[in-house]
N, C-alpha and C positions, 0 to 999 in steps of 0.2 A: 421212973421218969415217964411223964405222960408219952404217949404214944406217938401225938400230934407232932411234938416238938423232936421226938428224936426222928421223926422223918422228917421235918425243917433240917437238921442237924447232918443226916443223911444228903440231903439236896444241895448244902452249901458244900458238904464235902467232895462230893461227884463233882461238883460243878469245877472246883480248885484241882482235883485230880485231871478232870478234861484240858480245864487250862494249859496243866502242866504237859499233858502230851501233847496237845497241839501245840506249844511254844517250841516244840523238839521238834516237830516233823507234821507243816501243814498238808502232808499227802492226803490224798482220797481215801485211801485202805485205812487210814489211821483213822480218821472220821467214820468209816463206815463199822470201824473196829467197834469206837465209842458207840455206836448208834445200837450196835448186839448186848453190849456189854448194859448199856441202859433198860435195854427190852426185857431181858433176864432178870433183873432189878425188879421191873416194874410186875414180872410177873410172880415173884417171889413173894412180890406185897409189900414189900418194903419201901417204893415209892409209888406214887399215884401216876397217870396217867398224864392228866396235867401238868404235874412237875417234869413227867418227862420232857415235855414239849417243851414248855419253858427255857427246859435246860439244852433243850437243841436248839433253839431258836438261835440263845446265847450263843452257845459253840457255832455254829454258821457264820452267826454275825461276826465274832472274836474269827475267826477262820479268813473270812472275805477281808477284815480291817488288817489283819498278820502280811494277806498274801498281796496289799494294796502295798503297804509299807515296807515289803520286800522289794516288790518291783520298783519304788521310786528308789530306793539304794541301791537297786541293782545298777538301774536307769545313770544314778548320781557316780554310782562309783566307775561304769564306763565311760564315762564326760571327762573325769578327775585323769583317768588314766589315759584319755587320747591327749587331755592339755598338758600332762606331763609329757608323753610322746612328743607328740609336736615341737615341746621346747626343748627336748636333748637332740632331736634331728634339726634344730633350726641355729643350736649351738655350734653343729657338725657341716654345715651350709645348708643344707635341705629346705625347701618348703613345702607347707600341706599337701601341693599336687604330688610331691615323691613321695608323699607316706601314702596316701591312696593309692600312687602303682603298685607297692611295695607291699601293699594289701591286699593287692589284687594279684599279684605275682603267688605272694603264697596261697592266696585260696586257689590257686590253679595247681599246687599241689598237696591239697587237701588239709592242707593246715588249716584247724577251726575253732571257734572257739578261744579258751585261755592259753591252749597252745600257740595262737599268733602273735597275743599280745607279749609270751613270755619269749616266742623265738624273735620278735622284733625287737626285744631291748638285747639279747643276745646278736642279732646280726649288727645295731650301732656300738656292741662291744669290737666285733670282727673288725668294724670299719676303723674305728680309732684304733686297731692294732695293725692292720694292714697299713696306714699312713705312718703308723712310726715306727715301720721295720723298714731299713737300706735293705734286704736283702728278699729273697722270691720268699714268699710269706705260706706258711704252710697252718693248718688248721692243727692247735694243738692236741695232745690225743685227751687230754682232761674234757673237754671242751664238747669232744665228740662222741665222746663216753657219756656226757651230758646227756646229749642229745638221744642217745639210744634209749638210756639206761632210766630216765625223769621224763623223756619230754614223749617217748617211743615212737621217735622219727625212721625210718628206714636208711638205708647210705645213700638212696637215689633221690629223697629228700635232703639228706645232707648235704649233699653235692651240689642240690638246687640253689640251696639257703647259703652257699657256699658262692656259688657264682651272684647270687644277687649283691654280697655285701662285696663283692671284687667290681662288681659291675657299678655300685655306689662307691665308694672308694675313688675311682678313677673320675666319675660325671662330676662328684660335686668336692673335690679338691683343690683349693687353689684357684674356685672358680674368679673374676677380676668383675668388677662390675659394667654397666653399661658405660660408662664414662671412661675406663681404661680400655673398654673393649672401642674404642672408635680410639682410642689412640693408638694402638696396638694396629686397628685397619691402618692407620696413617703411615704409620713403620713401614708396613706392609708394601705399601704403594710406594714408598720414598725407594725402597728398596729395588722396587723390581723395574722403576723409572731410573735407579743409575745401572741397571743392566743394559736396557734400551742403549743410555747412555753411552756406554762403555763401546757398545757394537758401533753404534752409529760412529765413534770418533774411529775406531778401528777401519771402517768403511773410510773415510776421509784420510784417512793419511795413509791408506791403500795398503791395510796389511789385510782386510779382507775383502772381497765383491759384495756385491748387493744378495747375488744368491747365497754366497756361503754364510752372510750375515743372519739371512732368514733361516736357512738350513741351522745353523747355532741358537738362534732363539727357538727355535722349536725343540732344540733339543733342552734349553735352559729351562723353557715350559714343562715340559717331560717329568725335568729329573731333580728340577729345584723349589720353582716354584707351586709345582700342583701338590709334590710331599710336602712342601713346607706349610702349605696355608691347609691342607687335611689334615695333619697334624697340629696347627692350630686350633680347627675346629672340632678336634676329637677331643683336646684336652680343655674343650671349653674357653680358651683365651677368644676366638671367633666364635660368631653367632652362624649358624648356617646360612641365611640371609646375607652376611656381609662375606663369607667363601664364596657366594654367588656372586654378588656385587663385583669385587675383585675382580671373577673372571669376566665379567661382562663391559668392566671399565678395558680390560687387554684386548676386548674382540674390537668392542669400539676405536679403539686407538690403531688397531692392527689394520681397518679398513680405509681407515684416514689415511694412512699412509700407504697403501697398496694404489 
């Protein structure tokens, strides 16, 4: 066989074999590998100089188009993977701002990486299990064996990721919308105007003074109302704004009548 052609023959076949390794592994070392493994070639005689190039030129080029088409998949499949997040936390109440704390909570402890996105579909499993346990909900050992053994979190990360989803759990449960929540302020206020109520008739048909009546609302303030409308507002039924409002309608009202 002519000379010419089996080194034609030789050059398409290098060329397929580079292929082949770069399609496994666009690293530097594997390029620089190819780059030896050609030079020895060339100096053997077996390929020419210029075919070397050629065929580096190719591989470069193939190398630069692999690692462009990586990155947009890489690019695409982190997208795919926060719009599925997004909508299993927005199924659960959540919205986008709680997945960015929640993002930000774990890189504060060092969770990075594929390990985030795999402990945050794990912490909205914790959460739908913490809501549908009646009883003090404990972190099962499969779970946390998980965590050690696949994810190689430490136990004071566990604990972390442990409190977040107790800590979500409780915020976004049950949460009522704007529209319940000023009806719920309404209750609120119906309520603590038949305390008023109640004192002041007392005051009139003289089963208490003026002082002890004040002396009783204060203590009503104390022990009923300030735990009741906090706990509204811990469990999210109140906005913090409207626990303020409240109190500020009682100061109001309290000066009128002094």
């Amino acid at each position: 066989m002519n000379s010419k052609i089996c080194s034609h023959i030789l050059a398409s076949s290098c060329l397929v074999i580079m292929i082949s390794c770069i399609s496994r592994s666009a690293e530097a070392q594997n390029t620089d590998a190819v780059e030896r493994w050609l030079g020895q070639i060339v100096a053997d005689g077996d390929l020419t100089l210029e075919q070397a190039h050629v065929m580096l030129r190719a591989l470069h080029e193939f190398s630069r188009h692999q690692g462009s088409k990586e990155r947009e998949f890489v690019r695409e499949h982190a997208e795919d993977s926060r719009t599925e997040l997004l909508e299993h936390f927005e199924r659960l109440g959540f919205d986008e701002a709680s997945v960015d704390r929640v993002q930000q909570m774990l890189g504060e402890t060092d969770i990075e990486g594929e390990r985030r996105g795999h402990v945050l579909r794990v912490v909205l499993r914790l959460v739908q299990m913490m809501r549908s346990s009646d009883e003090q909900f404990e972190m099962p050992d499969l779970m946390r064996e998980h965590f050690r053994s696949q994810l190689k979190l430490s136990d004071q990360q566990i604990g972390k990721v442990f409190g977040i989803a107790k800590r979500l759990s409780q915020q976004g449960q049950h949460r009522p919308d704007q529209a319940r929540r000023a009806e719920i302020q309404q209750e609120v206020m119906a309520w603590i105007e038949s305390l008023g109520d109640d004192l002041k008739e007392a005051v009139e048909r003289g089963d208490l003074s003026e002082r002890e009546a004040w002396e009783k609302w204060e203590w009503i303030k104390g022990n009923q109302i300030g735990p009741k409308t906090e706990a509204a507002v811990e469990k999210g039924q109140l906005s913090r704004e409207q626990g303020e409002e409240i109190w500020n309608t009682i100061e109001k009202d309290e000066a009128a009548k002094k």
